[in-house]
PDB file of the backbone (N, CA, C, O) and the ligand in Angstrom, with CONECT records:
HET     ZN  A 101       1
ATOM      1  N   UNK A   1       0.833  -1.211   0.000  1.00  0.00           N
ATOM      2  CA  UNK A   1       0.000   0.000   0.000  1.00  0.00           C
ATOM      3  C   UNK A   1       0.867   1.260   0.000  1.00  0.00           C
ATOM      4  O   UNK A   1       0.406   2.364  -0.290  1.00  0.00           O
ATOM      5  N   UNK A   2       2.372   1.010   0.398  1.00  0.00           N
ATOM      6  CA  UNK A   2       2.974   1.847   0.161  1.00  0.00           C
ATOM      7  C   UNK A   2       3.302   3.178  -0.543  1.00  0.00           C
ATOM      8  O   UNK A   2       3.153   4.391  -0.393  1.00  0.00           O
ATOM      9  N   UNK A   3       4.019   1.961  -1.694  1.00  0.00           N
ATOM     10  CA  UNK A   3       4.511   2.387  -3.048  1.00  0.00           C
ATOM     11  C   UNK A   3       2.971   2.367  -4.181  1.00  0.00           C
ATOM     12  O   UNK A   3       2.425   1.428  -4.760  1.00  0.00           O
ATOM     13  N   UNK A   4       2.702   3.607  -4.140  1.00  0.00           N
ATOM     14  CA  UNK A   4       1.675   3.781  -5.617  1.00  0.00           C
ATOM     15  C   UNK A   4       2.173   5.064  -5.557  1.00  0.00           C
ATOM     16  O   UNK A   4       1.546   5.852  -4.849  1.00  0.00           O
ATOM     17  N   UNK A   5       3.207   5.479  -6.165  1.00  0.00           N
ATOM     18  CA  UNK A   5       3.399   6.409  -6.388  1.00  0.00           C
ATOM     19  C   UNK A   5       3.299   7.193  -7.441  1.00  0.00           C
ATOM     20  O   UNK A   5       3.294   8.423  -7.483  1.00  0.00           O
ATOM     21  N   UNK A   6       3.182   6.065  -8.675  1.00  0.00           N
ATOM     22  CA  UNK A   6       2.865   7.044 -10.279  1.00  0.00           C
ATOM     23  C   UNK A   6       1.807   5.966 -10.711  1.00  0.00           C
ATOM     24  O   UNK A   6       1.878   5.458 -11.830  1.00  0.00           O
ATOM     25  N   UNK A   7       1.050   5.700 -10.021  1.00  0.00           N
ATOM     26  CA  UNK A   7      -0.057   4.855 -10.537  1.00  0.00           C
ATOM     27  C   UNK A   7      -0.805   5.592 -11.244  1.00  0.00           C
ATOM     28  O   UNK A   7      -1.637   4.917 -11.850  1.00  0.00           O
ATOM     29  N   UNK A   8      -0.874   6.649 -11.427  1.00  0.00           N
ATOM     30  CA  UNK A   8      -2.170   7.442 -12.090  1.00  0.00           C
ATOM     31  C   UNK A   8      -1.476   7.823 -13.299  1.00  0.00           C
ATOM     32  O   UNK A   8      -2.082   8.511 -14.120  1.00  0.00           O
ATOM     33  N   UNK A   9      -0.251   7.457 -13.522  1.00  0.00           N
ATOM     34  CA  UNK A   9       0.385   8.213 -14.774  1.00  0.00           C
ATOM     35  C   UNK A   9       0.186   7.059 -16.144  1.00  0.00           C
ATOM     36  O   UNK A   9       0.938   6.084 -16.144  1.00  0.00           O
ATOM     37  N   UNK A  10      -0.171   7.112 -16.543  1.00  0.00           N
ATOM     38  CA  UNK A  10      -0.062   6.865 -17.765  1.00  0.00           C
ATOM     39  C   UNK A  10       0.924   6.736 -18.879  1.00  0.00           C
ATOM     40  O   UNK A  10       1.304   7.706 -19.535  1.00  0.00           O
ATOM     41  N   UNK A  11       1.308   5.572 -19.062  1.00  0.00           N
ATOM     42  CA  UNK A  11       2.981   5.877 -19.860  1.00  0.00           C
ATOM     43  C   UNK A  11       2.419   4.984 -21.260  1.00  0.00           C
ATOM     44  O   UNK A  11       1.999   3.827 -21.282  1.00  0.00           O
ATOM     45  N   UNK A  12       2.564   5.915 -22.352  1.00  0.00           N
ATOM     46  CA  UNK A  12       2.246   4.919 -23.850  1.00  0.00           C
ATOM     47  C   UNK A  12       3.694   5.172 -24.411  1.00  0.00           C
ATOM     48  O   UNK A  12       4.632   5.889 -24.062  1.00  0.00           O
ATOM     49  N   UNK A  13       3.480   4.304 -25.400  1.00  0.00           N
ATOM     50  CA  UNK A  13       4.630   3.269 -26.146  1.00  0.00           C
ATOM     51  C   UNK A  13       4.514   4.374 -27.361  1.00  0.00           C
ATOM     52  O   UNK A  13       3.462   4.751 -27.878  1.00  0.00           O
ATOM     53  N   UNK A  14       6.071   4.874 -27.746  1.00  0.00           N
ATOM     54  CA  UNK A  14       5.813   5.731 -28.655  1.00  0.00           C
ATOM     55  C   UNK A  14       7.649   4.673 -29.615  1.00  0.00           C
ATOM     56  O   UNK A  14       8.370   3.841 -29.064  1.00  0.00           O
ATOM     57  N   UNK A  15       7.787   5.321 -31.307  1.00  0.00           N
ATOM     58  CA  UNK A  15       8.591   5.104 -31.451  1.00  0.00           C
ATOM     59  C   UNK A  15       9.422   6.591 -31.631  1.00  0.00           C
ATOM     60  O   UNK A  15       8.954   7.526 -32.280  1.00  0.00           O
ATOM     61  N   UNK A  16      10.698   6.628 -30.955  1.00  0.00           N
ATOM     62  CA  UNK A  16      11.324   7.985 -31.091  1.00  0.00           C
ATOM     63  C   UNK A  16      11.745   8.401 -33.072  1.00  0.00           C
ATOM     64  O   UNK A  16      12.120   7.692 -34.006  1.00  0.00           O
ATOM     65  N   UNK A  17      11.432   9.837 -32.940  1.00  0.00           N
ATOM     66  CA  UNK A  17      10.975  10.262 -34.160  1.00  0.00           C
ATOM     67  C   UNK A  17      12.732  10.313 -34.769  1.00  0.00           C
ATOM     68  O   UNK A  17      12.921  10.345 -35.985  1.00  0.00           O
ATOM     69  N   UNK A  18      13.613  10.314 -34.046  1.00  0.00           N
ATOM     70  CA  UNK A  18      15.170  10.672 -33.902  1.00  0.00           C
ATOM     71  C   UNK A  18      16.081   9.545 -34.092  1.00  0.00           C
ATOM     72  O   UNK A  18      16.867   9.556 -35.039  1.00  0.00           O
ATOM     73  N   UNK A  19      16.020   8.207 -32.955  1.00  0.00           N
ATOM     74  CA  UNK A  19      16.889   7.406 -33.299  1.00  0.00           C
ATOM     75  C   UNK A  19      16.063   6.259 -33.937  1.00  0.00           C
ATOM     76  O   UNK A  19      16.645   5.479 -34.691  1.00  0.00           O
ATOM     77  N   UNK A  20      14.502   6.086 -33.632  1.00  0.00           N
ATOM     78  CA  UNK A  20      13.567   5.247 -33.524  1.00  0.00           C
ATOM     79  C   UNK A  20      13.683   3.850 -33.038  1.00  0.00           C
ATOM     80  O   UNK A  20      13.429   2.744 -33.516  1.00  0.00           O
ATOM     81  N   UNK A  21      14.254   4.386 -31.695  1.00  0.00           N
ATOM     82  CA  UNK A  21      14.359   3.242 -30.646  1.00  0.00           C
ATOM     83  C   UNK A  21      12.848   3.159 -29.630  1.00  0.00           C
ATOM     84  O   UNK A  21      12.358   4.261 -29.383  1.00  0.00           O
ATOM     85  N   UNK A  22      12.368   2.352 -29.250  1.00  0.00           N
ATOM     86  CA  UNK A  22      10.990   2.511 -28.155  1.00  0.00           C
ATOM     87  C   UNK A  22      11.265   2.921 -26.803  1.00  0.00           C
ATOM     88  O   UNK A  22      11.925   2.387 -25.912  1.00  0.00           O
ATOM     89  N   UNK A  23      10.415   4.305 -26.872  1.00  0.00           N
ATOM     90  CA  UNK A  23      10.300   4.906 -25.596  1.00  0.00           C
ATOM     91  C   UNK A  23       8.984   5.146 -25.049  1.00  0.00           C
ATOM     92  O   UNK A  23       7.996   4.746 -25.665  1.00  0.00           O
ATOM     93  N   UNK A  24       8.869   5.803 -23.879  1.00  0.00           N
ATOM     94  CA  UNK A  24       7.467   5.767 -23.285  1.00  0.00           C
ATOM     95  C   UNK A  24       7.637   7.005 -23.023  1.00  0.00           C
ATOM     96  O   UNK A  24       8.750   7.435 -22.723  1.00  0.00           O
ATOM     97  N   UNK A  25       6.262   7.994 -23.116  1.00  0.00           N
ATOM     98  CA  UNK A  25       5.766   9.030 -22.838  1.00  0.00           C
ATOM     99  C   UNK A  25       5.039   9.148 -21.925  1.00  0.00           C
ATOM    100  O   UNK A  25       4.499   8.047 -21.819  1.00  0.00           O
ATOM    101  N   UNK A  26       4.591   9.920 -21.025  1.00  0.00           N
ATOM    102  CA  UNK A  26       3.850  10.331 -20.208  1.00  0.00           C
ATOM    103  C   UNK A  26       2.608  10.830 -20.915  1.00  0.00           C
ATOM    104  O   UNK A  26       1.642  10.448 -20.254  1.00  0.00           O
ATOM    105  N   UNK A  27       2.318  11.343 -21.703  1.00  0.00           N
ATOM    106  CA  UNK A  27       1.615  12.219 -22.998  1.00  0.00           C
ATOM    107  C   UNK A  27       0.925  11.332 -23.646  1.00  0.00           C
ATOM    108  O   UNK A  27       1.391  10.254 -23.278  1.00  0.00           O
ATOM    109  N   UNK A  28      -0.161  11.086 -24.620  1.00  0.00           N
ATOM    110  CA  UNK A  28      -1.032  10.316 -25.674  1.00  0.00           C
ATOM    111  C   UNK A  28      -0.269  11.326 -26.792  1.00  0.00           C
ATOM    112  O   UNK A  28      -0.431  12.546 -26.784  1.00  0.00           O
ATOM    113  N   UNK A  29       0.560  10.636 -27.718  1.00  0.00           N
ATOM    114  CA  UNK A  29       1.514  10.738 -28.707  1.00  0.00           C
ATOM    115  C   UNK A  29      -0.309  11.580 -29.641  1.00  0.00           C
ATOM    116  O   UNK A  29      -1.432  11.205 -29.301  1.00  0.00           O
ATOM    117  N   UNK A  30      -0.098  12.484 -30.559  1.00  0.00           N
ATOM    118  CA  UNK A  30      -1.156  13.392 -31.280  1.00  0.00           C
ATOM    119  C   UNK A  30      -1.138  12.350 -32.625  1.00  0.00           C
ATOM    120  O   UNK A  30      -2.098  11.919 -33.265  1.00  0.00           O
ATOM    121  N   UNK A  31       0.111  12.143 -32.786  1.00  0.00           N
ATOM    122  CA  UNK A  31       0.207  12.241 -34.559  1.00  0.00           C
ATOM    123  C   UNK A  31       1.235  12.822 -35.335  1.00  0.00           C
ATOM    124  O   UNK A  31       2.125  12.373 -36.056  1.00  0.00           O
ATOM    125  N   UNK A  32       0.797  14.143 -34.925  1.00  0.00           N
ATOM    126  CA  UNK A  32       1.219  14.785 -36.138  1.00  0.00           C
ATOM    127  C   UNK A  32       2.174  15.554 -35.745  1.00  0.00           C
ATOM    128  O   UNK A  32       2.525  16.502 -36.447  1.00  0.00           O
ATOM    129  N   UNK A  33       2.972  15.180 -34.130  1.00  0.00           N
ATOM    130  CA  UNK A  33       3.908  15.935 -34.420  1.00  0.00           C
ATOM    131  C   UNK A  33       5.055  15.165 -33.854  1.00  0.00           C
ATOM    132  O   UNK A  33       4.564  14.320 -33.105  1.00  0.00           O
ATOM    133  N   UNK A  34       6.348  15.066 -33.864  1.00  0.00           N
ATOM    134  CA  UNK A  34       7.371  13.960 -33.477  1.00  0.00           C
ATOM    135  C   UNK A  34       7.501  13.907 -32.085  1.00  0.00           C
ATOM    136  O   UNK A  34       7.453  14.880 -31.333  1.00  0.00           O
ATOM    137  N   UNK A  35       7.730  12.302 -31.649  1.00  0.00           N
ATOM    138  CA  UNK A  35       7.702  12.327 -30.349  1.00  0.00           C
ATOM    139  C   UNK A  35       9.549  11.588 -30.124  1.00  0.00           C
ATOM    140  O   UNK A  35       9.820  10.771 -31.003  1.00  0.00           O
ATOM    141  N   UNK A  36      10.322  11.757 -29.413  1.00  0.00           N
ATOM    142  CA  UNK A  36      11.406  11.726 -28.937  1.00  0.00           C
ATOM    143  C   UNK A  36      11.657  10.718 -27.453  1.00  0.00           C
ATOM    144  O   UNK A  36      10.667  10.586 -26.733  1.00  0.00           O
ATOM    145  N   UNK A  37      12.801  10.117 -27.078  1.00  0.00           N
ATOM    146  CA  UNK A  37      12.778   9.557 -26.439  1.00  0.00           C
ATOM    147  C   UNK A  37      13.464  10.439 -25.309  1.00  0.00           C
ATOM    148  O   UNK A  37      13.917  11.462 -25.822  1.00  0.00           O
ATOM    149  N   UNK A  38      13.643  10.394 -24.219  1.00  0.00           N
ATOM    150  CA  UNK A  38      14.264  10.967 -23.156  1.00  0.00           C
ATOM    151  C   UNK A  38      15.857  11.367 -23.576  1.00  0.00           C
ATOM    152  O   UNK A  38      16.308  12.499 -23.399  1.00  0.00           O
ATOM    153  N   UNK A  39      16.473  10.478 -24.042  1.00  0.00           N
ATOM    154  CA  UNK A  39      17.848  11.526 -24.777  1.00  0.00           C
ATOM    155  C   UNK A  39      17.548  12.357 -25.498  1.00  0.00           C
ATOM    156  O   UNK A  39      17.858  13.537 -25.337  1.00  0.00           O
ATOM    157  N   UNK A  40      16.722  11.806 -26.668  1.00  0.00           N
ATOM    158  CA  UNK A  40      16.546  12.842 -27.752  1.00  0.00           C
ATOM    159  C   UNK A  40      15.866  14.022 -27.277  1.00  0.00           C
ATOM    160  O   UNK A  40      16.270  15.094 -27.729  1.00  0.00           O
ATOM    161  N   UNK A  41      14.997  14.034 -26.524  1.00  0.00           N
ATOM    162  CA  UNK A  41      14.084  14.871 -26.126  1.00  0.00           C
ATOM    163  C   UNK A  41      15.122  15.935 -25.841  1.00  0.00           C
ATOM    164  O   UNK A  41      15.018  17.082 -26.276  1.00  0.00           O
ATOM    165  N   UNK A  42      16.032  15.551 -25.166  1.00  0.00           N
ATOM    166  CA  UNK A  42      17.070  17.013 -24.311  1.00  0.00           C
ATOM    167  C   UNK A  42      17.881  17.649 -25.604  1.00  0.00           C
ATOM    168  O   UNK A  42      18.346  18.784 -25.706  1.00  0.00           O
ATOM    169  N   UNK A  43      17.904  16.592 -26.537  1.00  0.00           N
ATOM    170  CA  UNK A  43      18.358  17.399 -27.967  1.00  0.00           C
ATOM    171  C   UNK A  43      17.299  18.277 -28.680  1.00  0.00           C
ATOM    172  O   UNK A  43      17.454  19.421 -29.108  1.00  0.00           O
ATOM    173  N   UNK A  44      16.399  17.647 -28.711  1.00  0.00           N
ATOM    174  CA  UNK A  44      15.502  18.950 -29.047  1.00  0.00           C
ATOM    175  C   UNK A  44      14.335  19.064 -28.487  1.00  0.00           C
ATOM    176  O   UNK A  44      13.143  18.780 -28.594  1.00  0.00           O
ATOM    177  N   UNK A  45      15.553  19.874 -27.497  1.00  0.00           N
ATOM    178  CA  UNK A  45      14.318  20.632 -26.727  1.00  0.00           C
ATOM    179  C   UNK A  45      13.464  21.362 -27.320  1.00  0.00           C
ATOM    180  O   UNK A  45      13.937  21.938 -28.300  1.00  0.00           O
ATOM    181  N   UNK A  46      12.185  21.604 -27.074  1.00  0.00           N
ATOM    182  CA  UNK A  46      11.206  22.625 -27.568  1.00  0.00           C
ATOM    183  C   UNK A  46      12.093  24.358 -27.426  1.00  0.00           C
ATOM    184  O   UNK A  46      12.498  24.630 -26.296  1.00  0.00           O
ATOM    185  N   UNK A  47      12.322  25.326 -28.459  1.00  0.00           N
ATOM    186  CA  UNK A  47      12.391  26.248 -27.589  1.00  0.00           C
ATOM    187  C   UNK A  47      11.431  27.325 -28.631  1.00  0.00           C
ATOM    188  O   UNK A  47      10.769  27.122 -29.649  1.00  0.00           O
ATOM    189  N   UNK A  48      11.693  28.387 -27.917  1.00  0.00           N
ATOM    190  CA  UNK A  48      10.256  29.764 -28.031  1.00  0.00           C
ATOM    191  C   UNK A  48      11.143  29.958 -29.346  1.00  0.00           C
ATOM    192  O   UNK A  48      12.182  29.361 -29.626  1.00  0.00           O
ATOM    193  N   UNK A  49      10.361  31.111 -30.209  1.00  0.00           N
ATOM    194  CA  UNK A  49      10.547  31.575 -31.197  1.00  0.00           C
ATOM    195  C   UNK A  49      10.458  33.289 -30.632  1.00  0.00           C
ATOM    196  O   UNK A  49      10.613  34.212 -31.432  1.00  0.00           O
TER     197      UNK A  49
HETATM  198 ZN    ZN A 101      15.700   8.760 -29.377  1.00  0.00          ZN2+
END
């Protein structure tokens, strides 16, 4: 009863848009726009315009 600590999170199976190795997101992947794995992600980062 401890440990439920990310029980409510939701993790789906995405393929990274970068190396296209399988990673998991926290997020419901859209479609239409690339999803990244936790390395890649820090490579491209989102930034402002
Ligand atoms: Zn990747």
């Amino acid at each position: 009863m401890a440990y439920n600590l990310t029980s409510d999170r939701t993790m789906h199976k995405v393929i990274c848009s970068d190396c296209g190795s399988e990673a998991e997101v926290p997020f419901k992947p859209s479609g239409d726009r690339p999803v990244y794995c936790k390395e890649c992600y820090r490579k491209h980062r989102p930034e402002r315009y």
